[in-house]
C-alpha positions as CSV (number, residue, x, y, z in Angstrom):
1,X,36.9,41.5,26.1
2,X,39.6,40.3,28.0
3,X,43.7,40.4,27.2
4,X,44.3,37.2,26.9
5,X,41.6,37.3,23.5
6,X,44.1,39.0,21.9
7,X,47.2,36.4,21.5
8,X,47.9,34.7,18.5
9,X,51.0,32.6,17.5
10,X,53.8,35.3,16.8
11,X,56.8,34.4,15.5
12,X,59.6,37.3,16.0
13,X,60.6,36.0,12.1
14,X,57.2,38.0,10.9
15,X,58.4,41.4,12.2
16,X,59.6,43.5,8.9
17,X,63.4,45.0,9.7
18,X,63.6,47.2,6.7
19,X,60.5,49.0,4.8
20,X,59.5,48.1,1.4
21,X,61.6,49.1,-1.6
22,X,58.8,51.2,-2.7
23,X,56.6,53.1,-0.2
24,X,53.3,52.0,-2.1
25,X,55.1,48.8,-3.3
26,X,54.0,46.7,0.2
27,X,51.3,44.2,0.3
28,X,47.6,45.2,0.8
29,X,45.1,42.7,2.8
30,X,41.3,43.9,1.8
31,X,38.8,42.8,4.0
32,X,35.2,43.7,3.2
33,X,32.7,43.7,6.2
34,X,29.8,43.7,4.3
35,X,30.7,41.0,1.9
36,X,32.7,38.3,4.3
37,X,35.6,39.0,2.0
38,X,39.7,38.8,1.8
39,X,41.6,40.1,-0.7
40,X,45.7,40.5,-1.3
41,X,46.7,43.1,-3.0
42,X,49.2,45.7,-3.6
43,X,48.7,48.9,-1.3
44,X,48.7,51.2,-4.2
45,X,45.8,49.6,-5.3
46,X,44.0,51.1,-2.6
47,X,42.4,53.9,-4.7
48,X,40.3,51.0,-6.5
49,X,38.0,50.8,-3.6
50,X,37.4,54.6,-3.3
51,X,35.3,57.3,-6.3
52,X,35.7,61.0,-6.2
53,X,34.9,62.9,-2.9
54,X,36.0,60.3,-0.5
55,X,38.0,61.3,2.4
56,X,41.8,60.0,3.4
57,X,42.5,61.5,6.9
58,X,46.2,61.6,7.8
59,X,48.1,62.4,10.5
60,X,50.7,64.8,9.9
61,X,53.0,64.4,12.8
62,X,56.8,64.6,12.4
63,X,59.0,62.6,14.6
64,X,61.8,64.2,15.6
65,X,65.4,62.2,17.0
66,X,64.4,61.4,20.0
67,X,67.2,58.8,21.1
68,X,70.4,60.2,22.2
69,X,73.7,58.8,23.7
70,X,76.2,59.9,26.4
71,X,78.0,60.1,29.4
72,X,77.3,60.4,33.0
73,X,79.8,62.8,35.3
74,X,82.9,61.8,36.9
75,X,82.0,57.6,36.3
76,X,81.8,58.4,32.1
77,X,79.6,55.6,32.4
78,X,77.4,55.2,29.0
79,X,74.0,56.5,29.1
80,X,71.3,56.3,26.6
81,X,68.5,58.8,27.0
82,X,65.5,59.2,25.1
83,X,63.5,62.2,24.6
84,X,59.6,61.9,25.6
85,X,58.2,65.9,25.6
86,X,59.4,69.2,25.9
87,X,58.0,70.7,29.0
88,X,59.3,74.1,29.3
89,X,60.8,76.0,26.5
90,X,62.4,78.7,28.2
91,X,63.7,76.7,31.1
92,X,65.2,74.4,28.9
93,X,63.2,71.0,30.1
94,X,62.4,67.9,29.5
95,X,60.3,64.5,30.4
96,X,62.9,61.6,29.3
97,X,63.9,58.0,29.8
98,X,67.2,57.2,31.0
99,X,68.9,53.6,30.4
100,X,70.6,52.3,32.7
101,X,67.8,54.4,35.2
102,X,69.2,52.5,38.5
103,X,72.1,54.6,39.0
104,X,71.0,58.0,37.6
105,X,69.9,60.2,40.7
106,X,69.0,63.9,41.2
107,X,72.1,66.0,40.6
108,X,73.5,64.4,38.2
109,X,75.0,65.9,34.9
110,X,75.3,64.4,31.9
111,X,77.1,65.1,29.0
112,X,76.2,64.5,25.3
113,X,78.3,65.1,21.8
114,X,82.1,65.7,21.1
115,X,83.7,68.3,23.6
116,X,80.3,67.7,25.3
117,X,78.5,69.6,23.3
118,X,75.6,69.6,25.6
119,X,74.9,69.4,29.6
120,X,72.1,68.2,31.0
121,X,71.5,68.3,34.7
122,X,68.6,65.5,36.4
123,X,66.2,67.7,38.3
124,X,63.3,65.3,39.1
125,X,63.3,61.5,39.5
126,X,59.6,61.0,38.5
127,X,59.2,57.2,37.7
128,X,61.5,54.4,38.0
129,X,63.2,54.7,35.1
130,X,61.5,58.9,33.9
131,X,63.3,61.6,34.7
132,X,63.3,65.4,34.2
133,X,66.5,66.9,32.8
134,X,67.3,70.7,32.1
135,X,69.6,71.3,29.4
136,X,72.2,74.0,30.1
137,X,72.7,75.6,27.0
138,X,73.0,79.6,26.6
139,X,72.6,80.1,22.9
140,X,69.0,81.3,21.7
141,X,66.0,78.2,21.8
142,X,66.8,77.8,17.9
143,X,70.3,77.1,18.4
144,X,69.1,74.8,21.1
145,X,67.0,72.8,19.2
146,X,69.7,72.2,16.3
147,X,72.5,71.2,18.8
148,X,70.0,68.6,20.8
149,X,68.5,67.3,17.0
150,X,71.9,67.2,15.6
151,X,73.1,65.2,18.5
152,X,69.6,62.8,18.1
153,X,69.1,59.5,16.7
154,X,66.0,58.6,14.7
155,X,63.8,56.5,17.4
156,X,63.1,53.4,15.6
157,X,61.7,50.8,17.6
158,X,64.4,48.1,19.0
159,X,62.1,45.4,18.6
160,X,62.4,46.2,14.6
161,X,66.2,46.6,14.6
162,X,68.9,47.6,17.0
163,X,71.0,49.1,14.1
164,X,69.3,52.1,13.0
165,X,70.7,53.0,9.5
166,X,71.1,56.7,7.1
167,X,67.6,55.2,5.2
168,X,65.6,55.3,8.3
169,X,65.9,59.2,8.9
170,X,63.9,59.4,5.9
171,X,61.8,55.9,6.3
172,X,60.3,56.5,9.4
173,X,58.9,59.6,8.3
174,X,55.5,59.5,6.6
175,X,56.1,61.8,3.6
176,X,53.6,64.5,4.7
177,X,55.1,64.4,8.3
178,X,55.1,68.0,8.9
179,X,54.2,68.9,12.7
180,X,56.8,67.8,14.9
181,X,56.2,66.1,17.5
182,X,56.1,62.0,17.6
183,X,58.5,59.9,19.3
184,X,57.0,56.9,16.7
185,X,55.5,57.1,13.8
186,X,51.9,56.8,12.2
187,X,53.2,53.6,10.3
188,X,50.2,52.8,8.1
189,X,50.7,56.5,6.9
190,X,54.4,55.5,5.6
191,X,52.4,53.2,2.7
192,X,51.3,56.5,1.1
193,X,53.9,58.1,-1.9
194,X,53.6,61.0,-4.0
195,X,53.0,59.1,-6.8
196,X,50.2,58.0,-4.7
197,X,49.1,61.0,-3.7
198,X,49.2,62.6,-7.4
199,X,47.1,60.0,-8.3
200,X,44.6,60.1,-5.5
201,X,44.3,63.8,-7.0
202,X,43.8,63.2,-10.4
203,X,40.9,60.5,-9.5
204,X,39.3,63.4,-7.0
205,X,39.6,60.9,-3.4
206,X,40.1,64.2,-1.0
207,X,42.4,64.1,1.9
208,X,42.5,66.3,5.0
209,X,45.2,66.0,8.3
210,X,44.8,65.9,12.0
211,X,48.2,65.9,13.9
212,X,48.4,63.8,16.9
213,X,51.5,63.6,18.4
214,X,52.9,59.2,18.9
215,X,54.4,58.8,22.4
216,X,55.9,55.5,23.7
217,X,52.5,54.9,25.6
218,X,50.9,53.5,22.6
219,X,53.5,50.6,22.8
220,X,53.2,50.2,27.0
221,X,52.3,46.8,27.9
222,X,49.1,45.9,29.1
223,X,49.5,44.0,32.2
224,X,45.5,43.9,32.9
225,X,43.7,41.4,32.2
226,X,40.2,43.5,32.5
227,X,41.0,45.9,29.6
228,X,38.5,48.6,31.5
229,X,41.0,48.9,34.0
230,X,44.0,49.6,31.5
231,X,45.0,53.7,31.7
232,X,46.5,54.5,28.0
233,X,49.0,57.2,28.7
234,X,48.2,61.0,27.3
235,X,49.4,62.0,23.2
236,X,48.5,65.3,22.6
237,X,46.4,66.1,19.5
238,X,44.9,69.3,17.0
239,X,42.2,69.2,15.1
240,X,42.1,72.2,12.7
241,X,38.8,74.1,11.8
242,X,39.7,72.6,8.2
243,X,39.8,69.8,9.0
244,X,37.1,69.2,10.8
245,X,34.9,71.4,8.2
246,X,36.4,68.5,5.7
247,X,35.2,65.3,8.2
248,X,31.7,67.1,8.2
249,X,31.2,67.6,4.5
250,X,31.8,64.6,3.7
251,X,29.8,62.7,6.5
252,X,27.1,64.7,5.0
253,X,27.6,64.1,1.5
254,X,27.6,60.7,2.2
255,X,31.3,60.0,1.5
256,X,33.4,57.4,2.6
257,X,35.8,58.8,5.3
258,X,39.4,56.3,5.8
259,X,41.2,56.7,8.7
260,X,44.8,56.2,8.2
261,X,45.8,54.4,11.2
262,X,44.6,53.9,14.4
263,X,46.5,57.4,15.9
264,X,43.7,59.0,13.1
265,X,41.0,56.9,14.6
266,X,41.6,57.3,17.8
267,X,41.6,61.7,17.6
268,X,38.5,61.6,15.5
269,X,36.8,59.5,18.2
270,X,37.8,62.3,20.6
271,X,36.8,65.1,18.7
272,X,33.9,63.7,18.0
273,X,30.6,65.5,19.4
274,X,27.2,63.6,20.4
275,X,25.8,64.0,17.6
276,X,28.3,63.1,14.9
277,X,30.3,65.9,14.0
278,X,33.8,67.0,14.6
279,X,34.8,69.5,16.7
280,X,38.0,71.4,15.8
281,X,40.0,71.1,18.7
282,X,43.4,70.5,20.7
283,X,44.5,68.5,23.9
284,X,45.7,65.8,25.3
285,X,43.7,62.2,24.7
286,X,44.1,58.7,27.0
287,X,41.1,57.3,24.8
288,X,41.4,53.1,24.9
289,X,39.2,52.0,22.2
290,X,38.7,47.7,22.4
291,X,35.3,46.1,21.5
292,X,32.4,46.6,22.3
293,X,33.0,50.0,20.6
294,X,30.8,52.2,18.4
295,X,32.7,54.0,16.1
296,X,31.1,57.9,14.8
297,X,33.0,58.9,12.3
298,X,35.5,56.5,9.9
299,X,33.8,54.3,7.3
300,X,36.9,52.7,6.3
301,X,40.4,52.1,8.2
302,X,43.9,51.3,6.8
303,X,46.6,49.8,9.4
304,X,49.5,47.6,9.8
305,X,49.9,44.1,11.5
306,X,50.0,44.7,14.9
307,X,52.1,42.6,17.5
308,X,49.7,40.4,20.3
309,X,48.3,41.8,22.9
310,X,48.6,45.3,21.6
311,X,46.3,48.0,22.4
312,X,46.5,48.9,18.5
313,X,45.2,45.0,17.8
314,X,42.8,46.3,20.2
315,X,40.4,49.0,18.4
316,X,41.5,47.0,15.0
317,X,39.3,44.1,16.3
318,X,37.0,46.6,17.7
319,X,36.3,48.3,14.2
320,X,36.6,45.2,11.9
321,X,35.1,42.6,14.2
322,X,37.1,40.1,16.5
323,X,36.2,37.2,15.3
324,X,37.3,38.6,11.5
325,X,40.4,40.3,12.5
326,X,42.5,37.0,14.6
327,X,40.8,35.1,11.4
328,X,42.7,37.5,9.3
329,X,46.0,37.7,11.1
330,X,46.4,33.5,10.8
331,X,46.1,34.3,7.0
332,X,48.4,36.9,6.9
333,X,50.9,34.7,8.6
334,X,49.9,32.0,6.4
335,X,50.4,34.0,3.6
336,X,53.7,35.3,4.5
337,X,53.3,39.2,5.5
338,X,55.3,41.0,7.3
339,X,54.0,42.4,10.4
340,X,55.1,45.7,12.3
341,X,56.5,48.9,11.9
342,X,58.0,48.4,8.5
343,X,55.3,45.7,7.5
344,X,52.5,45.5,5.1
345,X,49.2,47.1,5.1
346,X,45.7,45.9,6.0
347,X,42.4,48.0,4.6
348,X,39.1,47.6,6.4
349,X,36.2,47.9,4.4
């Protein structure tokens, strides 16, 4: 497969700039393999195509404010920074991006908050526009982490809306975010409300978590237009021993296993052994799934409209076919869904 397979004819107008009213309130797209078939429903009819002892597997990473705004020394000239990884706890560092990068160099101090609340100093320049900053703070780590939080900006995507608003602290969350962690979030995880879930319980459809952490990587351009010779960058990921005990029974029971998004599939594919089962496990994972791909372990995906040329469109086409997948986005458009972030939902069957 090449990159230029996956264009189609986007329209910025199709991109969703605010979430549904209701979590489990967006629109559905069903799309059975098996049976050649395309359904539009709503998403919280979902649990109509699952019985007792099927398997939801979520990802339960939280994403934490990873934007923040400020000043550089002596100039006072605006700076946005935004927050990649932590890379040393003690020593108070870590991996960012800096905007405007061009006039940022080693040395530099930056200051962030009323009464500059906190300091950072550049210690490394390590891309073009990366850079490693210490934060000099002498409180305790948890008085730390509050100050540079309290001073952050949920990270929702530009390309969604440059306003970010009070709603989106809680929006851009799925509601069983719990490991923190993301710089994005699992979107097709932010369908899913407790009503949802309560009712998922009461029919017996089982769920289970793996935590992989979103970095900016997953929305990197590809600029290649041989997909083998694309590098994905590094999210790090857990597997849990429960977790991995709940994959296994169900594989065996015969259960359908979903994958909630494509950060789900893309863990179990790496924890996946030779023959079939799931290791519990942690890392870091660059795995670039595109078709030809044979997938081990999800029966069943749920994802979002995905923007062209997007690795995520990618190991979609991969799982539900290529040729059924573009097919399906030209309805989708056709039928008026919203695409991205904040758009509807798509179920693979």
């Amino acid at each position: 497969m090449k990159l230029s397979q996956y264009g189609y004819d986007f329209d910025p107008e199709m991109l969703a700039k605010y979430p549904a009213t209701n979590r489990d309130e967006s629109r559905l797209m069903v799309i059975d393999r098996a049976k050649g078939t395309v359904e539009h429903r709503i998403f919280k009819d979902i649990l109509d195509y699952f019985d007792e002892k099927d398997l939801f597997v979520f990802n339960d990473t939280k994403v934490f404010p990873a934007r923040l705004y400020g000043n550089k020394e002596k100039t006072g000239a605006e700076i946005e920074i935004f927050l990649l990884r932590e890379l040393n706890r003690e020593l108070r560092l870590w991996d960012v991006l800096v905007d405007p990068a061009r006039k940022i160099r080693i040395g530099n101090k930056l200051y962030f908050g009323d009464d500059d609340a906190l300091v950072a100093e550049v210690i490394d320049n390590t891309t073009s526009r990366g850079r490693t900053l210490r934060f000099l703070f002498d409180g305790s780590y948890d008085e730390f982490k509050a100050a540079l939080f309290a001073l952050g900006e949920t990270p929702l995507p530009k390309w969604v809306r440059e306003k970010v608003e009070p709603e989106d602290t809680e929006r851009y969350q799925t509601i069983f975010a719990e490991k923190e962690g993301a710089v994005a979030a699992p979107t097709a995880g932010m369908h899913f409300s407790k009503h949802l879930l309560k009712r998922m319980e009461i029919k017996g459809v089982e769920s289970t978590a793996i935590t992989l952490h979103v970095g900016l990587g997953n929305f990197r351009t590809v600029d290649v237009e041989d997909l083998s010779k694309h590098k994905m960058d590094s999210e790090q990921f857990f597997v849990t021993d429960q977790a991995a005990e709940a994959v296994n029974t169900a594989k065996h029971n015969g259960r359908k296993i979903v994958s909630i998004g494509t950060t789900v599939m893309r863990t179990l594919e790496t924890a996946v052994s030779t023959g079939g089962t799931i290791k519990p496990s942690e890392g870091w994972t660059n795995k670039f799934i595109f078709a030809p791909y044979d997938f081990s372990v999800a029966d069943a995906m749920v994802t979002n409209f995905h923007l062209p040329y997007s690795t995520q469109l990618m190991m979609v086409a991969a799982f539900g076919g290529y040729d059924t997948i573009m097919q399906a986005y030209k309805t989708a458009k056709a039928e008026g869904y919203r695409f991205g972030t904040y758009g509807d939902a798509m179920l693979i069957l």
